[in-house]
C-alpha positions as CSV (number, residue, x, y, z in Angstrom):
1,X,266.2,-137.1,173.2
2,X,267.4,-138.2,176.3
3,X,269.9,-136.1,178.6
4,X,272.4,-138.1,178.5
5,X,273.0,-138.2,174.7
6,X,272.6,-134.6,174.5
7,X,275.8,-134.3,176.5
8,X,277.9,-136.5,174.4
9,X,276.9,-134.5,171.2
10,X,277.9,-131.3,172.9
11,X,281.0,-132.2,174.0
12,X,281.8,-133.0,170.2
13,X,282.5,-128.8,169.6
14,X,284.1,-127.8,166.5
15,X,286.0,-124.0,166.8
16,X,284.3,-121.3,164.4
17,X,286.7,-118.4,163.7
18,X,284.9,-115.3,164.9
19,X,287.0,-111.6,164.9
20,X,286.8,-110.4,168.1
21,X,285.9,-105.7,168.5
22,X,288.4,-104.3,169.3
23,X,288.3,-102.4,173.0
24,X,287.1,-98.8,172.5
25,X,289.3,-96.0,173.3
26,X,286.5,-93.1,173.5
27,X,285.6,-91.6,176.8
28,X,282.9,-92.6,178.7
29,X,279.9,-89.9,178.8
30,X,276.5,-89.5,179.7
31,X,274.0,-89.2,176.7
32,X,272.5,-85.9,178.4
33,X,276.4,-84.4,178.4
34,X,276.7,-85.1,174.9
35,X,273.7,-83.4,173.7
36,X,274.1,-80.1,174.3
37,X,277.7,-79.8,172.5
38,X,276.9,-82.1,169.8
39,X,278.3,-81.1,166.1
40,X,275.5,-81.1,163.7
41,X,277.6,-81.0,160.9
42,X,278.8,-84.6,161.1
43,X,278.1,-86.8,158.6
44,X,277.7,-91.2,158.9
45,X,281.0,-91.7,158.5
46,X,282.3,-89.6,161.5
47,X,279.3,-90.9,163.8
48,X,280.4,-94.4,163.3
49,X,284.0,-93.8,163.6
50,X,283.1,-92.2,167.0
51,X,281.3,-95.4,168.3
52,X,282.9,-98.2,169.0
53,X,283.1,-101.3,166.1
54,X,280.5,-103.1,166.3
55,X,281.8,-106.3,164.6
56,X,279.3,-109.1,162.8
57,X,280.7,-112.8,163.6
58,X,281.4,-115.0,161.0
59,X,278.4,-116.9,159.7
60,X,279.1,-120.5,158.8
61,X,276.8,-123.9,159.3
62,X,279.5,-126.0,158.2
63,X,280.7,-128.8,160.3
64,X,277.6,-128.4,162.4
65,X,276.9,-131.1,165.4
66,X,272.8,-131.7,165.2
67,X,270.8,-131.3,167.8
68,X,267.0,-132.6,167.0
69,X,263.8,-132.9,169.3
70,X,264.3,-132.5,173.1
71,X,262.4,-131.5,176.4
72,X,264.4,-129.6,179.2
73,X,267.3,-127.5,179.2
74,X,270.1,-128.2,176.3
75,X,273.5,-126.6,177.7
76,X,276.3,-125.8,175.2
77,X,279.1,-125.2,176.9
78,X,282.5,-125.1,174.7
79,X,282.9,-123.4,171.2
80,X,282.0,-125.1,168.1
81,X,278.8,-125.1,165.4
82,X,275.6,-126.4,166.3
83,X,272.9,-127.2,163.9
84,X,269.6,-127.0,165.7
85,X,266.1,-128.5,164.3
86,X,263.1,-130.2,165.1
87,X,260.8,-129.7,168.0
88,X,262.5,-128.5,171.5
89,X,260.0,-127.9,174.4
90,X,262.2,-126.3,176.6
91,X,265.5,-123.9,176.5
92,X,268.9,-124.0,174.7
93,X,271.4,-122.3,177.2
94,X,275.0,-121.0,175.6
95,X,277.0,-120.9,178.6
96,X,280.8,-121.4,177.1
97,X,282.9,-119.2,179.1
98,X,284.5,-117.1,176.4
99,X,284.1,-119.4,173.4
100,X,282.7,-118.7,170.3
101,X,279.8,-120.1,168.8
102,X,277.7,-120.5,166.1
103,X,273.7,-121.8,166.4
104,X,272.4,-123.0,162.8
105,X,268.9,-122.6,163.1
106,X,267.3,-125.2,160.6
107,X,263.5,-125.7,161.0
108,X,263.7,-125.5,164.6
109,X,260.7,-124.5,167.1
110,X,261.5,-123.9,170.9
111,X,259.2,-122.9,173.2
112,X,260.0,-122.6,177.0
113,X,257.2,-121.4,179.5
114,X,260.1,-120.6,182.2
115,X,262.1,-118.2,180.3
116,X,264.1,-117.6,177.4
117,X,263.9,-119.7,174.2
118,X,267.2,-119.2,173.3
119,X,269.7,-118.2,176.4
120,X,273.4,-116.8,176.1
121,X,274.6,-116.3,179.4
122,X,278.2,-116.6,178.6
123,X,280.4,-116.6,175.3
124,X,282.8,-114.7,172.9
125,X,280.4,-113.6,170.3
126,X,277.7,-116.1,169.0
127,X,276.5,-116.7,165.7
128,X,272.6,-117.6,164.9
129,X,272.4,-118.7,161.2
130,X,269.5,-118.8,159.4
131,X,269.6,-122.1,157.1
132,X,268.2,-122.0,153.1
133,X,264.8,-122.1,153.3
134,X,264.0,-123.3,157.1
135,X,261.4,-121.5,159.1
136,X,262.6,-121.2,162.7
137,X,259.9,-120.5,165.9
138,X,260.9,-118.9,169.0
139,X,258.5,-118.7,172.4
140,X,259.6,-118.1,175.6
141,X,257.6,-117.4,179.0
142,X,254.9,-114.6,179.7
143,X,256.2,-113.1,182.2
144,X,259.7,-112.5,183.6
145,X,260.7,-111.0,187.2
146,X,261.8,-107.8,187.4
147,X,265.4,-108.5,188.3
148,X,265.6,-111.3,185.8
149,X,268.9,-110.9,183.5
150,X,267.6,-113.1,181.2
151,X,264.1,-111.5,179.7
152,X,264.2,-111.8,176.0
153,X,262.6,-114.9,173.6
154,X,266.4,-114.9,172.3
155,X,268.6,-113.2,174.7
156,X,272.5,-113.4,174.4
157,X,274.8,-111.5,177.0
158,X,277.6,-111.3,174.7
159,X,278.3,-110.1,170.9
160,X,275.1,-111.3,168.9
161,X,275.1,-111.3,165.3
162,X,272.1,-113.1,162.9
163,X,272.2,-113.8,159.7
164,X,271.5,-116.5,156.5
165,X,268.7,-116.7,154.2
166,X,265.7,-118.4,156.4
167,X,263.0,-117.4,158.7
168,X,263.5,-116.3,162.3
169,X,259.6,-116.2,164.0
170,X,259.6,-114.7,167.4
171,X,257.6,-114.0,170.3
172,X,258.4,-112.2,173.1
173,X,255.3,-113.1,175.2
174,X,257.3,-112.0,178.5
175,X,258.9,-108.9,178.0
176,X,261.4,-108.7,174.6
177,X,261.7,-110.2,171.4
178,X,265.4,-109.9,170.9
179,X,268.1,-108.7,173.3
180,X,271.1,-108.3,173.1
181,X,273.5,-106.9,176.3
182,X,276.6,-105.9,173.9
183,X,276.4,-105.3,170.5
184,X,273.4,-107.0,168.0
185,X,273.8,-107.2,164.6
186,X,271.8,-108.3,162.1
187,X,273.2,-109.2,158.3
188,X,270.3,-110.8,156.8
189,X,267.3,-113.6,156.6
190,X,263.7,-112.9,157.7
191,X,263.0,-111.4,160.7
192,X,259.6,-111.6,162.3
193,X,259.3,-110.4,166.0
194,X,256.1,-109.9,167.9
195,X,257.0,-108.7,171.6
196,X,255.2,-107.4,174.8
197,X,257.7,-104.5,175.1
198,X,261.2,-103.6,173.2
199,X,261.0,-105.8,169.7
200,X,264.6,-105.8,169.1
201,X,267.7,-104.1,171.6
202,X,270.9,-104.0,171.1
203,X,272.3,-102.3,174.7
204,X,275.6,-101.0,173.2
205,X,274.6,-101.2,169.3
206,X,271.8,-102.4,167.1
207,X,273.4,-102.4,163.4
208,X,271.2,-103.8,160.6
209,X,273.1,-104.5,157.5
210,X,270.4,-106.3,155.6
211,X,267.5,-108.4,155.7
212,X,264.0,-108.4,156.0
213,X,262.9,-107.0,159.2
214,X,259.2,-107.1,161.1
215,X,258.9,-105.8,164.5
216,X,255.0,-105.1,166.0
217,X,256.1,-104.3,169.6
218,X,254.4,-102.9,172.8
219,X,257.3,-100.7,173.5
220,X,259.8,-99.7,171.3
221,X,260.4,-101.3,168.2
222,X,264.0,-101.1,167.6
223,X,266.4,-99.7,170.6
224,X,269.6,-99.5,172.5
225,X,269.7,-98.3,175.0
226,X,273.5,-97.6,176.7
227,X,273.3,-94.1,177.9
228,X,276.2,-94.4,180.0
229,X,279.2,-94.1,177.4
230,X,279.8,-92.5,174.6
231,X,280.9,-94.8,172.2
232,X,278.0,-97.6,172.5
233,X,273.9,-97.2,172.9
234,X,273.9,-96.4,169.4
235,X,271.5,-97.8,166.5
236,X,273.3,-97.7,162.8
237,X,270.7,-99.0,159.8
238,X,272.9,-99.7,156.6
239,X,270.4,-101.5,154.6
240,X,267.8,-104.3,154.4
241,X,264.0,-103.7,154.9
242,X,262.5,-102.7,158.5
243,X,258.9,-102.5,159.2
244,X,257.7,-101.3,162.6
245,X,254.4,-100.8,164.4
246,X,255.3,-100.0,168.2
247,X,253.2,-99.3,170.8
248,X,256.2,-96.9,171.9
249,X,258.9,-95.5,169.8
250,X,259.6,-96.6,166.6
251,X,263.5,-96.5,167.0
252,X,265.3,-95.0,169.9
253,X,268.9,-94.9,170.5
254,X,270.2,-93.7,173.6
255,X,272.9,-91.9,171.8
256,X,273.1,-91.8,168.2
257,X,271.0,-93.2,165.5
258,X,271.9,-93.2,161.7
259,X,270.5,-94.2,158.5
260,X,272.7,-94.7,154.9
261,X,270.3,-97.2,153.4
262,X,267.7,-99.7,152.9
263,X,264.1,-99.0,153.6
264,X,262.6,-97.9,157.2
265,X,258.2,-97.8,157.8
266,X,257.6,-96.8,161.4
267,X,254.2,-96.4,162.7
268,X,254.7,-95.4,166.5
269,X,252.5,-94.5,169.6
270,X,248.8,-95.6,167.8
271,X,248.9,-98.0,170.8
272,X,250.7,-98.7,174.0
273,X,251.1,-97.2,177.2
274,X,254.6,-95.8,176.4
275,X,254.8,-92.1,177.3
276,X,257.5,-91.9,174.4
277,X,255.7,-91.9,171.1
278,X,258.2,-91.0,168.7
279,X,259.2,-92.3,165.1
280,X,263.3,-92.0,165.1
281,X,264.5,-90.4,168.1
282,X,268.2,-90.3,169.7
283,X,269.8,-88.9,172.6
284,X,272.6,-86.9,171.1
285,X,272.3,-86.6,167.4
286,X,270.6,-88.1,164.3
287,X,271.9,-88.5,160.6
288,X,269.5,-89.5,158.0
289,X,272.1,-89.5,155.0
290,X,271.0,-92.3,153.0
291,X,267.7,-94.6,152.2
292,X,264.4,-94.1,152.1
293,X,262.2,-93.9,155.4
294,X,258.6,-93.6,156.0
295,X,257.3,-92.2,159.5
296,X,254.0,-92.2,161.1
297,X,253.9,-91.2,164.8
298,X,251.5,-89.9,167.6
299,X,254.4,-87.8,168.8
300,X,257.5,-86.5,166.5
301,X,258.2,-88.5,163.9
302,X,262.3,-87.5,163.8
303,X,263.4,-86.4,167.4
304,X,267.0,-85.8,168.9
305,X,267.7,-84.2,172.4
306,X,270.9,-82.7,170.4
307,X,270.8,-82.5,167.0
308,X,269.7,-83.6,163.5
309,X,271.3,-83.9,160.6
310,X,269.2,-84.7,157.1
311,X,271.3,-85.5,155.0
312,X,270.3,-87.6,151.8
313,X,268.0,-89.9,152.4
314,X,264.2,-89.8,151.1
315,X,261.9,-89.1,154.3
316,X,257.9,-89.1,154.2
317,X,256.9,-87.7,157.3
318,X,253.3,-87.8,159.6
319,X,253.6,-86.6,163.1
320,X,251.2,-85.8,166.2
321,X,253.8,-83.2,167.1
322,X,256.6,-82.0,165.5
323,X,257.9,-83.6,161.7
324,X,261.6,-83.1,162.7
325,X,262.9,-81.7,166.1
326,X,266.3,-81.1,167.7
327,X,266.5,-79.5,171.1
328,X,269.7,-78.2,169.8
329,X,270.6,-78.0,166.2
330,X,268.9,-79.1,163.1
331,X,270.6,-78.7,159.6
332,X,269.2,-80.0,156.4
333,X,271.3,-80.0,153.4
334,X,270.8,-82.8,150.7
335,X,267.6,-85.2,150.3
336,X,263.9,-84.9,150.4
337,X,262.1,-83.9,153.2
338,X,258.0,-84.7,153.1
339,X,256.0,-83.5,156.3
340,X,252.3,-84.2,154.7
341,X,251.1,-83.7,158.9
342,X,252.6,-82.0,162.0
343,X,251.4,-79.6,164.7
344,X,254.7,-77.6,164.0
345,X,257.1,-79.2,160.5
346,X,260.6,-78.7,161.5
347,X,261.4,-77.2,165.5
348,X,265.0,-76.6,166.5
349,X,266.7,-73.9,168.3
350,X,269.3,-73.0,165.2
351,X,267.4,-74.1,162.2
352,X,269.7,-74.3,159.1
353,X,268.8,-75.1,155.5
354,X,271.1,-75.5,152.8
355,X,270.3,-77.6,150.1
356,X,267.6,-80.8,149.7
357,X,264.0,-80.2,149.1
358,X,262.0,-79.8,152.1
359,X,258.2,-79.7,151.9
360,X,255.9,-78.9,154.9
361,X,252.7,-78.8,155.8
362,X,251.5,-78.4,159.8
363,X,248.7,-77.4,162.1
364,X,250.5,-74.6,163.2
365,X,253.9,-73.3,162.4
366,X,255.9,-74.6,159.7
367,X,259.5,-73.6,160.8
368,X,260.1,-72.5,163.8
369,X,263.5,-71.5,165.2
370,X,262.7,-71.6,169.5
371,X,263.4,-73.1,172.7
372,X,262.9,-72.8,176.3
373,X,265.5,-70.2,177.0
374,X,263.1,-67.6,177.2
375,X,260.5,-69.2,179.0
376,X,258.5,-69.9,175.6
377,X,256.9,-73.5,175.2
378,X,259.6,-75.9,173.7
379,X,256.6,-77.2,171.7
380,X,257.1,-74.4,169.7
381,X,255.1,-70.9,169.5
382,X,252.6,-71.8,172.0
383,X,253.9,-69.6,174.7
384,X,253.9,-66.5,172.6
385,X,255.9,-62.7,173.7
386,X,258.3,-61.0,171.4
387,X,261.3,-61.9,173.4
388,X,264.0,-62.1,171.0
389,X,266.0,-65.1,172.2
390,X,268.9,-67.1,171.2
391,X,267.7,-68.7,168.1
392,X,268.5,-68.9,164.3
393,X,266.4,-69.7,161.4
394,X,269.2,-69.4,158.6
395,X,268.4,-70.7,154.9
396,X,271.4,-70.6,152.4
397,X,270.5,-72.9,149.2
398,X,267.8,-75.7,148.8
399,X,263.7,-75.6,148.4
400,X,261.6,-75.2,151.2
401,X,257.8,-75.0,151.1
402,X,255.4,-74.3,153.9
403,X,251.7,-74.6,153.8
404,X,250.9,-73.7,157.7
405,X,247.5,-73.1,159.5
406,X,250.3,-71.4,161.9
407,X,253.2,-69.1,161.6
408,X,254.5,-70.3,158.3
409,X,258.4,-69.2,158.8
410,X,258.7,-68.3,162.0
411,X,262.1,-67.8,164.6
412,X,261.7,-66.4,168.0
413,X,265.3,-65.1,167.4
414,X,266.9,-64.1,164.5
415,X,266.4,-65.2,160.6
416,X,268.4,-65.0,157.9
417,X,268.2,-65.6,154.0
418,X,271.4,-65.6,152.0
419,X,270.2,-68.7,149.1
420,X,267.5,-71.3,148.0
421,X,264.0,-70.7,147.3
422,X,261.8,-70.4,150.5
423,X,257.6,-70.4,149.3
424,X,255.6,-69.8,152.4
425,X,252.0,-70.4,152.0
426,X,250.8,-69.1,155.2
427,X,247.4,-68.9,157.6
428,X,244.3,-67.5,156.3
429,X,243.5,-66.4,160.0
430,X,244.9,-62.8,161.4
431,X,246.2,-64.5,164.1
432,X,249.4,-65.3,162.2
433,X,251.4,-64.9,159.5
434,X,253.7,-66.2,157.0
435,X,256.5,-64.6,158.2
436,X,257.0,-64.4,162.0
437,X,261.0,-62.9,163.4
438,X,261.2,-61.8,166.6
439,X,264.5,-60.3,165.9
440,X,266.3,-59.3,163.0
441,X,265.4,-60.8,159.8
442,X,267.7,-59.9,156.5
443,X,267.8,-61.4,153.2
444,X,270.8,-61.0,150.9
445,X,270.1,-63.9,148.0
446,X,267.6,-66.6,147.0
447,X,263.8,-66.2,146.4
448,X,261.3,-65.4,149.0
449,X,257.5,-65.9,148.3
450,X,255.2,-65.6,151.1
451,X,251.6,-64.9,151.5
452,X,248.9,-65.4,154.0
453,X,247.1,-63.2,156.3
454,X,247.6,-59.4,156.8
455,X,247.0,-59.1,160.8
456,X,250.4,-60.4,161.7
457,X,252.6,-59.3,158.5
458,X,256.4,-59.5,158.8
459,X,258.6,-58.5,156.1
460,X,262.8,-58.1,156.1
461,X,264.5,-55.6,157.4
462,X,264.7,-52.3,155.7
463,X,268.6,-52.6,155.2
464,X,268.5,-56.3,153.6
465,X,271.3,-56.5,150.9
466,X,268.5,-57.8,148.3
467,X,265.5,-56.3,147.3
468,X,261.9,-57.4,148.4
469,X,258.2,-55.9,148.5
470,X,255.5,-56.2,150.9
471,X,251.9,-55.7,149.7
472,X,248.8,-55.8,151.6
473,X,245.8,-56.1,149.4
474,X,242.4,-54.1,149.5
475,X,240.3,-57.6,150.4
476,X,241.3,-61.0,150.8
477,X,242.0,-62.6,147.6
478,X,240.4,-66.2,146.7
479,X,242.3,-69.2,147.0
480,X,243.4,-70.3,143.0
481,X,243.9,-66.8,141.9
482,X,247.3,-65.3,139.9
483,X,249.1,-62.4,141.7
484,X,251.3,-60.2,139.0
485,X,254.0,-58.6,140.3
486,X,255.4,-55.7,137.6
487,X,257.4,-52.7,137.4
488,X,256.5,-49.0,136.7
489,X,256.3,-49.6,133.1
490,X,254.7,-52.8,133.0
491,X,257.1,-55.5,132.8
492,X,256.4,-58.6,135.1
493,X,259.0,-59.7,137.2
494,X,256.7,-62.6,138.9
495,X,253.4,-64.2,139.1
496,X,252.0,-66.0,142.0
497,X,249.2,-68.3,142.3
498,X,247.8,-68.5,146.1
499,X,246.5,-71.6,147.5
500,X,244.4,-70.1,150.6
501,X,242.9,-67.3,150.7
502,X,245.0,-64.3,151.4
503,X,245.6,-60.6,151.9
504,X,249.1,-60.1,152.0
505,X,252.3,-61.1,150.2
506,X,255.8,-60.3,149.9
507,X,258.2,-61.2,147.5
508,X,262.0,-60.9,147.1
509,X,264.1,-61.9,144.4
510,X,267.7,-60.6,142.5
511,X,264.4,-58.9,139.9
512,X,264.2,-56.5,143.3
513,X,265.4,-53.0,143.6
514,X,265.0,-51.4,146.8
515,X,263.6,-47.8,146.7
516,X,261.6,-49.1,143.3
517,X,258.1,-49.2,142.9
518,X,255.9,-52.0,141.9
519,X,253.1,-53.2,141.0
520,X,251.2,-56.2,142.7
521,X,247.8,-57.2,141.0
522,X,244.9,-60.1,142.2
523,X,242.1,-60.2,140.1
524,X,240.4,-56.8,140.8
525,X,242.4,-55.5,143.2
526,X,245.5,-53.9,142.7
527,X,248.2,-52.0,145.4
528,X,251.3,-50.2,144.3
529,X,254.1,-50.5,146.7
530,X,257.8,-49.5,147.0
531,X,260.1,-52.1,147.5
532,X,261.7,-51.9,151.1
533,X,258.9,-50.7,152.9
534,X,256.1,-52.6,155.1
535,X,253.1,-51.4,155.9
536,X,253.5,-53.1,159.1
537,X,256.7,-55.3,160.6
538,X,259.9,-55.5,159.5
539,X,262.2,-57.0,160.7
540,X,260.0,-58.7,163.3
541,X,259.2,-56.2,165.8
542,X,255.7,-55.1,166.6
């Protein structure tokens, strides 16, 4: 098409009503600021209400002026709907001042070997619509500058929402698949995006509403990455499907990231150069409240440099590191929690579980409750000392089940049980134990059963409001064999069956009486202990 006609067609623009978001009135903040004071307590709702609106444009193809088959640059410059097809070997640049516009997208292949496919350098908010049943290609250049502001196969400087019910193919061969310097928003279609580095980045927000989402990137897969306020570099996943392979993280958010629906599979760090490996991972808190999300990841597969919140949605975890770790805070309290691999399950300097089913199994500790303050290896446990610092393993409701090669439930402060059912199924090597409290460790409520190794044993403290026994065996008991535990005059109160082999166990339950003995019998061997007393730790201390 020649040049010529292109300009009178574009001239031709017919106004699409798009809302405009409005300003934000939070105060600007560094991510790292944010971190440390974080609330872990807060829910979706009050994470989104804290960020500014990130607003979808209105998706419509009707009216739309048709663009077909062209070579060269194709500028729009005023507001209107434009209906894009054919072959275009070269560039469509959106530079409209601030005037909306909407790009319908209906079998349509660009390719540009100078830069962007699709350019936005200058609009209100801009609409790509996916038409019924279209298949639309996207290729831009394989390498960018470094200073280049355009650097994305579809790049848009201004509010980007896409949306419809067709196919959106695209290859970042230069640097990005999809960027987006404000907020991006995607509502629906078929998403396919192959990139050299970040699939898909929203600077200020990256919301996902619905659709079906592919990203195989050689950085991160989904990310925004505004660090600089505190309202915006957020990523928010309401719904849809999103699969990610990334040679980096699988979704990072400078700020916050939060997840109410839809269906997330991350496999992060199995290639790349990216020092970040991590699955989920956000630089003030995360809120997993809703949906179900599958993580594989050489590094953490849930991180946050503040805090974490899991809070109802179905999580199946496989980490190289850590399953879930806050530098700060981590509270669990409704949902499912699956680490099936981990170095250490769930690492966070106040630990707090209070409802949801949490099942772990790592490499070495299960839960651990540290930090750096005490000059002990944020990685959790590797540094070793007794130094009790200031951390908090506290478990009030909710099931939590360890199997650990490690410590099994392990703080290097303080630990406290007041509710739930906690089953620790700890190291077979003396090394370590299922229980592990530097400082005090009470329990007042709930079910305790832990068993592992002798070497290392910790039980509660002497003073604990409820019951509990500690009973190191004559030999180590085979893995598969049922522990009774029974009064004076033979009534059982509790039977265990081990799954390692081990040597010691302690048990506490509201069936507990302090000052009481019991009974505790494995196959042959038999011990008779009062309940209250450890042969060894209590409390913690060596």
């Amino acid at each position: 098409m020649k040049q010529q006609f292109l300009a009178a067609v574009l001239t031709a623009a017919l106004l699409a009503g798009c809302t405009s978001k409005p300003a934000s009135t939070a105060p600007s903040s560094t991510a790292s600021a944010a971190a440390s004071t974080v609330d872990v307590h807060q829910d979706a709702a009050a994470v989104r209400a804290a960020n500014s609106n990130a607003d979808a444009a209105t998706l419509s193809a009707a009216g739309a002026k048709t663009i077909t088959a062209a070579q060269g640059t194709v500028t729009i410059s005023e507001a209107g709907t434009y209906r894009l097809t054919g072959t275009i070997d070269g560039q469509v640049v959106v530079d409209a001042g601030d005037a909306d516009v909407t790009l319908v997208l209906d079998n349509v292949t660009i390719t540009s070997t100078s830069s962007a496919a699709i350019a936005v350098t200058a609009a209100g908010e801009v609409a790509v619509v996916l038409a019924e049943g279209s298949t639309n290609t996207l290729s831009d250049t394989g390498g960018y500058a470094g200073d280049a502001d355009v650097n994305a196969a579809l790049y848009s400087a201004a509010d980007l929402t896409i949306g419809g019910t067709g196919t959106l193919v695209v290859h970042g061969n230069g640097n990005d698949g999809i960027t987006g310097k404000d907020d991006l928003t995607i509502t629906g279609g078929t998403v396919d995006v192959t990139a050299a580095d970040d699939g898909i980045r929203g600077k200020d927000a990256l919301v996902v509403t619905g659709g079906t989402i592919t990203v195989t990137a050689g950085g991160d897969g989904l990310t925004a990455d505004n660090d600089e306020k505190a309202d915006a570099g957020y990523v928010d996943l309401r719904g849809g499907t999103v699969d990610i392979t990334a040679g980096g993280d699988g979704v990072s958010a400078a700020t916050d990231l939060v997840v109410t629906g839809g269906t997330v599979t991350v496999d992060a760090g199995s290639s790349g150069a990216d020092t970040s490996k991590k699955g989920l991972k956000s630089g003030v808190v995360t809120v997993l409240e809703g949906g179900t999300v599958s993580v594989t990841a050489t590094d953490d597969a849930v991180h946050s440099d503040g805090a974490v919140h899991l809070h109802g949605a179905t999580l199946t975890l496989s980490a190289g590191d850590d399953g879930v770790h806050a530098e700060h805070a981590l509270l669990i309290d409704a949902g499912t929690v699956d680490v099936t691999r981990s170095y250490e399950g769930i690492e966070s300097a106040d630990i707090t579980v209070s409802g949801g089913d949490t099942t772990i199994v790592s490499s070495d500790d299960g839960l651990n409750a540290s930090g750096s303050a005490t000059g002990q290896d944020q990685g959790g446990g590797r540094g070793g000392g007794e130094q009790v610092g200031p951390y908090q393993a506290t478990i009030t409701g909710g099931t939590l089940t360890i199997d650990a090669e490690g410590d099994g439930f392990d703080s290097n402060g303080t630990a406290e049980i007041t509710g739930g059912t906690v089953v620790v199924n700890g190291p077979a090597r003396s090394g370590n134990g299922a229980l592990d409290v530097n400082g005090s460790f009470t329990i007042s409520g709930g079910e305790l059963v832990a068993t592992g190794s002798a070497g290392m044993a910790v039980a509660p403290a002497t003073g604990s409001a409820q019951g509990w026994l500690s009973a190191t065996l004559s030999g180590t008991v085979a893995a598969g064999t049922t522990i009774r535990i029974t009064t004076a005059d033979g009534i059982e109160i509790a039977t265990v069956t081990t799954t390692k082999a081990i040597q010691n166990l302690v048990y506490s339950s509201a069936k507990v009486t302090s000052g009481t003995q019991y009974t505790v019998t494995a196959g042959a061997s038999t011990a008779t202990v009062t309940a209250g007393q450890s042969p060894t730790r209590s409390g913690g201390r060596r």
